[in-house]
N, C-alpha and C positions, 0 to 999 in steps of 0.2 A: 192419251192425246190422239184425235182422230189424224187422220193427213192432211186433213182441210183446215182444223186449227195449227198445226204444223206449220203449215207453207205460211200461215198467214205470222203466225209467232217470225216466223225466220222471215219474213218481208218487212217487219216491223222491225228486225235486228238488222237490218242489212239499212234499211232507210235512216238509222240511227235512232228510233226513235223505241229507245231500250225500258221505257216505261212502260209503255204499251208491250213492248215483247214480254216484260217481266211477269205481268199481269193474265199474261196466259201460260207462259211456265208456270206459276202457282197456282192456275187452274186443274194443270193438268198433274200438280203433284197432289193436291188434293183429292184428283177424279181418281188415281193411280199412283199411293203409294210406294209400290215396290219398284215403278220405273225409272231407276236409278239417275240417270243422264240427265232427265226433267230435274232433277238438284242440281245436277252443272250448270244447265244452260240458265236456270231460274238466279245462282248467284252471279255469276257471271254478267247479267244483266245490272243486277244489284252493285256488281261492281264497275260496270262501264257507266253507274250514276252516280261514282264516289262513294256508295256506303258500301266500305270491305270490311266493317264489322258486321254486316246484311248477310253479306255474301258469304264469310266464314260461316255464321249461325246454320245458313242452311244447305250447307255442304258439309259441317260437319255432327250434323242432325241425324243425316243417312249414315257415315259413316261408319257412327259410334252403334251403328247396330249392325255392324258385320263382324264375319270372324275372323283373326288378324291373317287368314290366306287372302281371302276376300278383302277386305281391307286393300292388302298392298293391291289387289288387281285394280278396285275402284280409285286408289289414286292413281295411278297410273293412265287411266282412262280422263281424271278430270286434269293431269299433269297436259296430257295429249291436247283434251279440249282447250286449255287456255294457251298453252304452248300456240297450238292452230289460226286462236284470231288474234294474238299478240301479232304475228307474222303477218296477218290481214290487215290489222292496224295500222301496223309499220310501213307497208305498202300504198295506203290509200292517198296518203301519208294521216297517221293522226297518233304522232310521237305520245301524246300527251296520255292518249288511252293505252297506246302499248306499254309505256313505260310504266302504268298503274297497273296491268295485268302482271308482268316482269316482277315488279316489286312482289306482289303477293305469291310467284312462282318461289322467292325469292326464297318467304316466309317457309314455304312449303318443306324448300329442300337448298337450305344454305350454303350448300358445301358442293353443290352441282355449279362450276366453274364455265360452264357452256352460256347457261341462261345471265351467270353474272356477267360475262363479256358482252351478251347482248345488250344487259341493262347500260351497260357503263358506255355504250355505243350510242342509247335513246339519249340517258345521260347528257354529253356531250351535244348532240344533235337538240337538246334543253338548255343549254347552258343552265345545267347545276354541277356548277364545280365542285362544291364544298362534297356534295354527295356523290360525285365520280371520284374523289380521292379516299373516301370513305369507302366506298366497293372494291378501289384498289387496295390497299389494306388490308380488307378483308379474304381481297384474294392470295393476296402475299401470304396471311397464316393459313389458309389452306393449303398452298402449294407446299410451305416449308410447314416440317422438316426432312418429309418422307414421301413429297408428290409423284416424283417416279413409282413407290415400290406401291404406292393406293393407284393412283391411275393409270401406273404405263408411260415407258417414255413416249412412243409415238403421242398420245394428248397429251403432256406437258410441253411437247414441239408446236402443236396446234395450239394452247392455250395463248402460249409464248408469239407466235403469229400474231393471232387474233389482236391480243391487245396492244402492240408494234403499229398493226393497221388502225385501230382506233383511237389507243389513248396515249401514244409515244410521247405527246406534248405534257404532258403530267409531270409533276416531280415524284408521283408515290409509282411510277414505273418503274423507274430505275433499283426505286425497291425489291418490288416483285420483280427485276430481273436480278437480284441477291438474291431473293426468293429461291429462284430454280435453277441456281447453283448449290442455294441447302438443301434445294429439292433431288437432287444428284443428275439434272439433267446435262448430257455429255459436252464436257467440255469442247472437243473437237468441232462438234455441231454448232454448238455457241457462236462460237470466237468465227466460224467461217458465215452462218447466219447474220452476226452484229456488223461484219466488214459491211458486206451486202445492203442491210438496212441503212449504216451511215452514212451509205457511200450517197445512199438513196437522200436520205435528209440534205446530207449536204447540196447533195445536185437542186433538190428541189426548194431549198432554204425552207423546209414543215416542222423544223423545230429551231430552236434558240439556240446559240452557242455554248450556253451552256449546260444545256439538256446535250448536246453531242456529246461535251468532255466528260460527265456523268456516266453515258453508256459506254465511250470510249474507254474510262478506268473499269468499268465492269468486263472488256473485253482485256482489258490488262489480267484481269486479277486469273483467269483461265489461259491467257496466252501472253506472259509476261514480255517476249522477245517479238511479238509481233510489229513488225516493223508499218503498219496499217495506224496501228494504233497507238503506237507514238508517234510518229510522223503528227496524229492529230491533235495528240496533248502538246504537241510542239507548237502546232500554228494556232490551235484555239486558243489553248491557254495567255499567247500573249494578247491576243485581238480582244480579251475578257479582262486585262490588266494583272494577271497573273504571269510575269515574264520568268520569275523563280523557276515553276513547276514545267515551262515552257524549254528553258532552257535546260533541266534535266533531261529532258526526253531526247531531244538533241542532241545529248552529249553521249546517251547511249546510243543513240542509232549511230553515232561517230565511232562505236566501240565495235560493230561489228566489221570484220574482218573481212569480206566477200563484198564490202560495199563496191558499188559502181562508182563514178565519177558523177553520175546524174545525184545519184543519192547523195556524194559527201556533198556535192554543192547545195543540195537544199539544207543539211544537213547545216555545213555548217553556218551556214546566212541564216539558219532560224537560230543556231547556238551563239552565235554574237553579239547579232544583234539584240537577242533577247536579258542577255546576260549586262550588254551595256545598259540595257531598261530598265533593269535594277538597280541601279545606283549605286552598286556596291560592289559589283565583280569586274573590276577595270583589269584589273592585272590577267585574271581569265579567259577573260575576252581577247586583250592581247597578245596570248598565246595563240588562243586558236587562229586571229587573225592572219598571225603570221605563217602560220600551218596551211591556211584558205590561200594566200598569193604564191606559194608556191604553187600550188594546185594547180589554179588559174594560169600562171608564170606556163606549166608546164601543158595547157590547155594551148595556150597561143601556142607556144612553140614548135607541138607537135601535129598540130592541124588534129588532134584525136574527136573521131565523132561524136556527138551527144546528140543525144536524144530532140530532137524540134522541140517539144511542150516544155522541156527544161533549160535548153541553151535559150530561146525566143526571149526567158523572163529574168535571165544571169546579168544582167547588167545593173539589176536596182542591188545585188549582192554587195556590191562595192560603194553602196553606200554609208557602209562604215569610217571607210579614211579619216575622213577630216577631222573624226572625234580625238584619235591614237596620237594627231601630232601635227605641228605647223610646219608640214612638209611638200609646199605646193607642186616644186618642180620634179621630184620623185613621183609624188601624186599622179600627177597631172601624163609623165608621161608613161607609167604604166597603166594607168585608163586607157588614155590614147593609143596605145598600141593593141591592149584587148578591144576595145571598141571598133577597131579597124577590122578582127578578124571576124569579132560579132556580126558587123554590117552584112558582110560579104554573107558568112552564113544565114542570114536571116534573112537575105534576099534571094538566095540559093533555097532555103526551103521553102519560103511564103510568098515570090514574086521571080521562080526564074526566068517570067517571058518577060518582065519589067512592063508591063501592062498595068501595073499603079505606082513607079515614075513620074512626078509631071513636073521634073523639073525643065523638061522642055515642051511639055504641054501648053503652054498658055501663051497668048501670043504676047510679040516684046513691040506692039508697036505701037502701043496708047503706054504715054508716060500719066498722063495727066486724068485717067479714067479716077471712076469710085473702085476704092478699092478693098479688096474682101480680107477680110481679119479675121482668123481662126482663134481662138484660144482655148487649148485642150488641158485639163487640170482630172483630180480625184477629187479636187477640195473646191468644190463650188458649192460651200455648206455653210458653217457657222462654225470655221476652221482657219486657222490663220491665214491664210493665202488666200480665203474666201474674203478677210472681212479687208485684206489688204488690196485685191484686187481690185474690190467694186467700184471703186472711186473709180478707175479707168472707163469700166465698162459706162458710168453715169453720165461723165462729161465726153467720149467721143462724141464727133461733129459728125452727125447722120447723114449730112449732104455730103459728103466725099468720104466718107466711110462704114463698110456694111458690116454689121460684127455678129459672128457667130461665136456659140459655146460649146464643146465638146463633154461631157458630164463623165467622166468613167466610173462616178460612185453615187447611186443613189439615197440621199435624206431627203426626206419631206421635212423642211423647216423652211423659216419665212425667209432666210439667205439664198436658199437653191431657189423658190421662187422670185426673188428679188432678180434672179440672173437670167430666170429664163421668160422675165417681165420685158428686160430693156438689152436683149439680144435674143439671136435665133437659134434657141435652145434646142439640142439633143441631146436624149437620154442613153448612153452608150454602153449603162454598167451589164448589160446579158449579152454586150455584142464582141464578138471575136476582133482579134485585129485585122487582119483582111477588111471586115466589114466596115470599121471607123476607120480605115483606110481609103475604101469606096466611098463613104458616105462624104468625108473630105474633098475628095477626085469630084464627085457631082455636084458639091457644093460651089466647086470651081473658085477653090481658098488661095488668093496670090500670098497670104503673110500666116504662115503658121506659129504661133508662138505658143512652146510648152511653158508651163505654171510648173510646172513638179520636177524638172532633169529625172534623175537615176533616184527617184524617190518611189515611185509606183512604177512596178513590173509593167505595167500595158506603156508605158509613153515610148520607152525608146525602138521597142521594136517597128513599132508605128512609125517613131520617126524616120527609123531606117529605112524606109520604107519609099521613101520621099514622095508624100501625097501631095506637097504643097512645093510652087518652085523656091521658095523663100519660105527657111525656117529658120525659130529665134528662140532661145531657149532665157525667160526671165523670172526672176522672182525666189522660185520655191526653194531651189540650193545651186550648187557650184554646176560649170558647164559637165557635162557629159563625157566630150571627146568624139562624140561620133562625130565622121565623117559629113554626113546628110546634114547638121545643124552648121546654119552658115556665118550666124552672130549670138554674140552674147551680151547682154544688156548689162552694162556696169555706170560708174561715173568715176569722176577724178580721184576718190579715196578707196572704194573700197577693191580697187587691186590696184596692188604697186605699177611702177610705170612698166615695168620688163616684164608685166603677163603675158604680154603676146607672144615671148620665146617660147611658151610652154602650152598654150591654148590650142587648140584646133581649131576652132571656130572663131571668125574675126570677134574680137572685143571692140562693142563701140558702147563711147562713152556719152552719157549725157551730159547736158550742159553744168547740171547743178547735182539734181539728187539720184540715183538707180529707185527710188521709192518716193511715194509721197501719198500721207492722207488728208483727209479733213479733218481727221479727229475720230473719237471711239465713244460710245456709248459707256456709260457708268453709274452704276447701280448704286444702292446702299448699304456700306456697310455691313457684316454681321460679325465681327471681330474687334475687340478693343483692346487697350495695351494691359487694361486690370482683368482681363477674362484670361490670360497668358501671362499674368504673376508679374508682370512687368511694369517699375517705376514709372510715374510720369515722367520726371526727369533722366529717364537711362538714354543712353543713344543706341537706338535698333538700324541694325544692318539687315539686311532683306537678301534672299534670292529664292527665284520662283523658275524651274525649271525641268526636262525631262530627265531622268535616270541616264540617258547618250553621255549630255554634259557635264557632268558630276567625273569632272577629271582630279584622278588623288593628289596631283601637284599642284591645281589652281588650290583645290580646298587647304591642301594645308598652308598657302600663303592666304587663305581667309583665315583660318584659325590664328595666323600669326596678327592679323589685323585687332581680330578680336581680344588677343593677347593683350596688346600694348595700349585699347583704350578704357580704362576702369571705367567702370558700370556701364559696358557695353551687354549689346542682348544678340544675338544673331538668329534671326526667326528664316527658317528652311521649310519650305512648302514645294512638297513631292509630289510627282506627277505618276509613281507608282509605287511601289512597296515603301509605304510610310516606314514602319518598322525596321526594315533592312536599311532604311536609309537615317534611321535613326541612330544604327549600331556604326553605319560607315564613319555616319560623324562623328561619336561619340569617341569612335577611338581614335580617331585624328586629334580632336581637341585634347586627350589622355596623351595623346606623345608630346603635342604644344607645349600643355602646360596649361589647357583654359578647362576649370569645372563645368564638368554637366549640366551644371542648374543656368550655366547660358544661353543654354540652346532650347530654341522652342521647331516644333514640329507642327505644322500644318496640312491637313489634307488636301485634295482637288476638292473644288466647288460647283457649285451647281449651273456655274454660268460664267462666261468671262465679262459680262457686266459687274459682278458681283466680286470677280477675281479682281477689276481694276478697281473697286470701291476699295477692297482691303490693304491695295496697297499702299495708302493711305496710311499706316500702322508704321511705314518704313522713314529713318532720317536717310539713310544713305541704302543703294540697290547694291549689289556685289554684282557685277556681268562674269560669266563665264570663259574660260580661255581651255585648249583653243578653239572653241567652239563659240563664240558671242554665241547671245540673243538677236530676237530680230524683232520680231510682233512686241517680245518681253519689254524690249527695251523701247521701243516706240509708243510702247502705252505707257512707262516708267518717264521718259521726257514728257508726254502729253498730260499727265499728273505733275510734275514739277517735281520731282525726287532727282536729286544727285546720283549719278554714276559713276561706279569705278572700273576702267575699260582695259585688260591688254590688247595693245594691238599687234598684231601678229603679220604675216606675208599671205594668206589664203582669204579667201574670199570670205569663210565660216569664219576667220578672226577679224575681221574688219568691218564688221557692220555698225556695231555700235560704233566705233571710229568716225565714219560717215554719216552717220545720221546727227551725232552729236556736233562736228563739226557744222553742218547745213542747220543747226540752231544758235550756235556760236558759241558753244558752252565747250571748254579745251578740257578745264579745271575738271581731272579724273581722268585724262587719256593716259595712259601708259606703255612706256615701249619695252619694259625691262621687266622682271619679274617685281624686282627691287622697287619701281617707278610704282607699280601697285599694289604694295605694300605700303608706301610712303603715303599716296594717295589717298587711301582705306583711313589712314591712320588720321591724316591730316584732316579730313572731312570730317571725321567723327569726333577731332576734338575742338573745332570750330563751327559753333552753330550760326556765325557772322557769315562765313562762306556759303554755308549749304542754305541760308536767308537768301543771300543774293542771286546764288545759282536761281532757286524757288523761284524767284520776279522775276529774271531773262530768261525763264522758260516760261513763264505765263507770260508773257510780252511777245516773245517767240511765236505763240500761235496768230498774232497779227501781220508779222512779215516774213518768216520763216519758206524756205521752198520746201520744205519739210512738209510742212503743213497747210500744200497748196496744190490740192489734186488738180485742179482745172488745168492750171500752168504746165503741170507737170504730163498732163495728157495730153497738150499741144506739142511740149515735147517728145515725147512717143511718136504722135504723128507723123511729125517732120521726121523721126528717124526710120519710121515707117515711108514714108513719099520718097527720100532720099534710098535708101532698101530698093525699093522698084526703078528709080532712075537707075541705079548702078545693072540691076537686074536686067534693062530695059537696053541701056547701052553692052551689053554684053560684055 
């Protein structure tokens, strides 16, 4: 081939227009058989047109007439060649032709781990997944069972890299990183490499939760006692509905001996709480709890330092309380007394010039201005606090009130849009607290009101904070105790009259309800009582709730109800480890005295439209003690199902109390263990009663302040305008 058809072959390769190059490489293999290369460039061509049965024939045309030294040298030279414009491909960008040169590399020499990482790179950059899991695979049986002692640990460390950077999102990675621990690649290197990479995932959220705890048990299985990597089978695994595996891991990091104070407190707030998530390790849990208030106990007392990043988010720890027991006044003031030393700290490390203070920021001398409304939550989603809030947010009066949202957790659903449609949305879940502490301060917020108390790590440090001169802490659970929150939103029932001995923050009462909706949205059915073996004529008892509430002494006074009414059914719908919550009950009913075959199990659903359609299925609801329902039981009244209530002294045992009351429905309140038992009983063997109940709860949603957001938002108001008079008069 002269230089002149040369240049012009390679002008036609370069312009893409590989037909025209083709057609003068087989010029020049014809003019010039023994010029090897003219059969690379000539397939090669062949193959950037799609036919690489072309492109084999005439590369392997020349070959089969060398001799096998020869040979390996001319593949080597056309490995180079295609290697060379796969690389040029890739850069121009033209995925499509690299990733077909790649593939035929592939062919060439399958067991060459370098080119397959690139493939699985173009792969990716194609979305072909089916055939990026199929590369990984394949690279999994090359590496195992002897990938060190074939290629060297240093390229088993790089292969390991390589495909971290490209295909970490994979489920067949986790594989191949089994792989090259059968590959004998060094454990040490591992387990210090996987920290570094998850730590990387996690910071960057570039894989799933569940592909973390996946690598994370691979980082187990080489460094069992890594305390990296349980710590993260601890907090993934519950955030994935796996609280079981959650709370093992916990339980060891609590076994080593050299723990810090920073450590046993994360430690033990992921092993509690995870444990009460199961629904079946109550006694468990209550040991360690009482192990944690010491701790805490001896935290206050000794002024001992912790760590910022860890004391700043110790206050959602003590979200357990209310589950263990209806002990408001104990409760109430060992919060309050950690919450006081909290504050101080948390101001001491995050605000020591008090430069985001404002509680004397804003001036007192407009009573009658428009006035700015905060409301900071995690749950402005399609999450109970989200679907109970929104009625406020819909009926505020936009000429005397400006309302902002604080978001601290990002879902795109059409709830988080609903809020950030008819308020002045921000997105706060990447932002520090200092930052939604500022962001507050320029928003120039006179009425802060937290949605979540000591439910999410970010609110109370914030609070502490005091971005806002006026904070109110409603809704999402019991008050706090900090100091910085200056009222608690309640009504006439659901805190006894002598809360205020024991609150920090004033308690004011609404006129009628702490709550009120319009109503809830309700799906169709997909459960019937003959799909769950269950009589037309039986009476089914209901309870639908989290693993927290699943207290062993309410249940076995449900087991007792179930007792004593023949062909009763008791259907339990788990909100996590079905199974485990299967055997919880199972053996309760065995001590009772009620057969197995009463009890039905149901899973979470796909939707809480869908959840209130099935409840439908239920004559009578069981509420929980002492922990009530809240959303549970307001969509349980807004269906017309009877409830059976204890009502307790804490704020978590009085809800159902209060809402049922503001419907006018008593029949099922109970103040004794015994009163709800009797209740249970009596409901179930009168379907006269639980009829009439039915019709003054459907009648109910006509005059009900229950079920009367507008009203109920004017009242807020006014306890908001009366808030800044008080504020205003100093």
């Amino acid at each position: 081939m002269t230089n002149e058809r040369a240049k012009e072959a390679y002008q036609y390769w370069m312009q893409g227009d590989y037909a025209a190059a083709a057609a003068l490489y087989e010029e020049a293999v014809a003019a010039n058989p023994d010029q090897v290369e003219n059969y690379w460039y000539l397939g090669l061509m062949l193959l950037l047109q799609e036919s690489a049965a072309e492109a084999l024939t005439a590369w392997s045309f020349i070959i089969a007439q060398g001799e096998p030294e020869q040979v390996a040298v001319w593949s080597q030279e056309l490995w180079e060649v295609l290697a060379a414009e796969a690389e040029r491909q890739e850069a121009i960008p033209n995925w499509q032709a690299a990733w077909l040169i790649r593939q035929q590399m592939g062919e060439m020499e399958p067991d060459n781990w370098q080119n397959l990482v690139q493939t699985i790179k173009l792969e990716k950059k194609l979305a072909k997944f089916p055939e990026t899991e199929e590369l990984l695979s394949q690279l999994s049986e090359i590496v195992a069972p002897d990938g060190v002692a074939r290629f060297g640990a240093d390229e088993m460390q790089e292969c390991w890299r390589a495909i971290m950077q490209v295909a970490a999102e994979y489920p067949m990675a986790v594989k191949l990183a089994d792989a090259c621990i059968a590959a004998g690649v060094d454990g040490v290197w591992l387990a210090e490499f996987l920290s570094h990479q998850i730590a990387d995932f996690i910071e960057k959220r570039s894989v799933s939760k569940e592909q973390v705890i996946e690598f994370t048990k691979i980082g187990l299985k080489v460094a069992p006692e890594n305390r990296f990597f349980l710590g993260n089978i601890a907090r993934f695994c519950r955030e994935v509905d796996n609280p079981a595996a959650s709370a093992d891991a916990a339980i060891k990091l609590l076994s080593f001996a050299d723990n810090t104070v920073e450590a046993k407190i994360i430690a033990y707030h992921l092993a509690i709480t995870s444990l009460l998530e199961t629904g079946f390790a109550w006694e468990r849990a209550y040991e360690l709890a009482q192990e944690y208030e010491k701790l805490l106990t001896y935290v206050t007392d000794s002024g001992a330092h912790i760590a910022e990043d860890v004391f700043a988010y110790s206050m959602v720890t003590l979200g357990y309380l209310p589950y263990f027991g209806d002990r408001p006044q104990n409760d109430h003031q060992f919060k309050n007394q950690f919450a006081q030393v909290y504050q101080n700290k948390v101001k001491n490390y995050l605000d020591a010039d008090g430069k985001l203070n404002r509680e004397e920021a804003v001036s007192r001398e407009v009573s009658n201005k428009v006035l700015r409304i905060g409301y900071i939550s995690s749950c402005f989603y399609r999450h109970s606090v989200g679907w109970l809030s929104r009625w406020v947010m819909q009926y505020h009066d936009a000429e005397n009130f400006a309302i902002y949202t604080y978001s601290l957790q990002r879902i795109y659903d059409d709830m988080q849009a609903s809020f950030a449609e008819i308020s002045k949305f921000s997105d706060c879940a990447d932002d520090s607290i200092k930052k939604i502490a500022e962001y507050i301060g320029e928003d120039e917020i006179d009425i802060l009101v937290d949605l979540d108390s000591i439910t999410h790590r970010m609110i109370s440090p914030i609070l502490a904070l005091k971005p806002a001169p006026i904070q109110v802490t409603w809704l999402g659970s019991d008050a706090s105790g900090l100091p910085a929150v200056d009222y608690f939103i309640a009504d006439k029932y659901v805190l006894p009259e002598n809360a205020q001995d024991y609150y920090n923050a004033k308690i004011w009462r609404l006129p009628q309800t702490y709550i009120a909706v319009d109503g809830f949205e309700v799906g169709v059915p997909n459960v019937r009582r003959d799909d769950l073996g269950i009589p037309d004529d039986a009476v089914v008892y209901f309870s639908a709730q989290t693993g927290y509430k699943r207290n062993p002494h309410n249940a076995r006074l449900q087991m007792q109800i179930i007792k004593a009414v023949p062909d009763s059914y008791f259907v339990v719908k788990s909100m996590a480890d079905t199974e485990g919550v299967k055997v919880f009950f199972e053996n309760l009913a065995a001590e009772v005295g009620v057969e197995a075959e009463r009890l039905r199990f149901l899973p979470k659903v796909s939707s809480e439209n869908l959840h209130r359609a099935n409840l439908s299925i239920a004559d009578v609801v069981l509420d929980t003690y002492p922990y009530n329902g809240a959303t549970t039981t307001l969509e349980t009244l807004w269906m017309g199902i009877p409830i059976v209530t204890r009502v307790g002294e804490q704020f978590a045992a009085r809800n159902s109390y209060t809402m049922m009351m503001n419907v006018g429905v008593t029949e099922g309140i109970a103040w004794t263990d015994e009163e709800y038992v009797e209740w249970g009983i009596r409901l179930g063997k009168s379907p006269e009663l639980r009829q009439d109940i039915a019709w003054r709860l459907r009648q109910s949603r006509h005059s009900s302040p229950l079920w009367n957001s507008a009203q109920f938002t004017r009242d807020m108001e006014s306890a908001y305008r009366q808030m800044w008079q008080q504020y205003v008069d100093g």
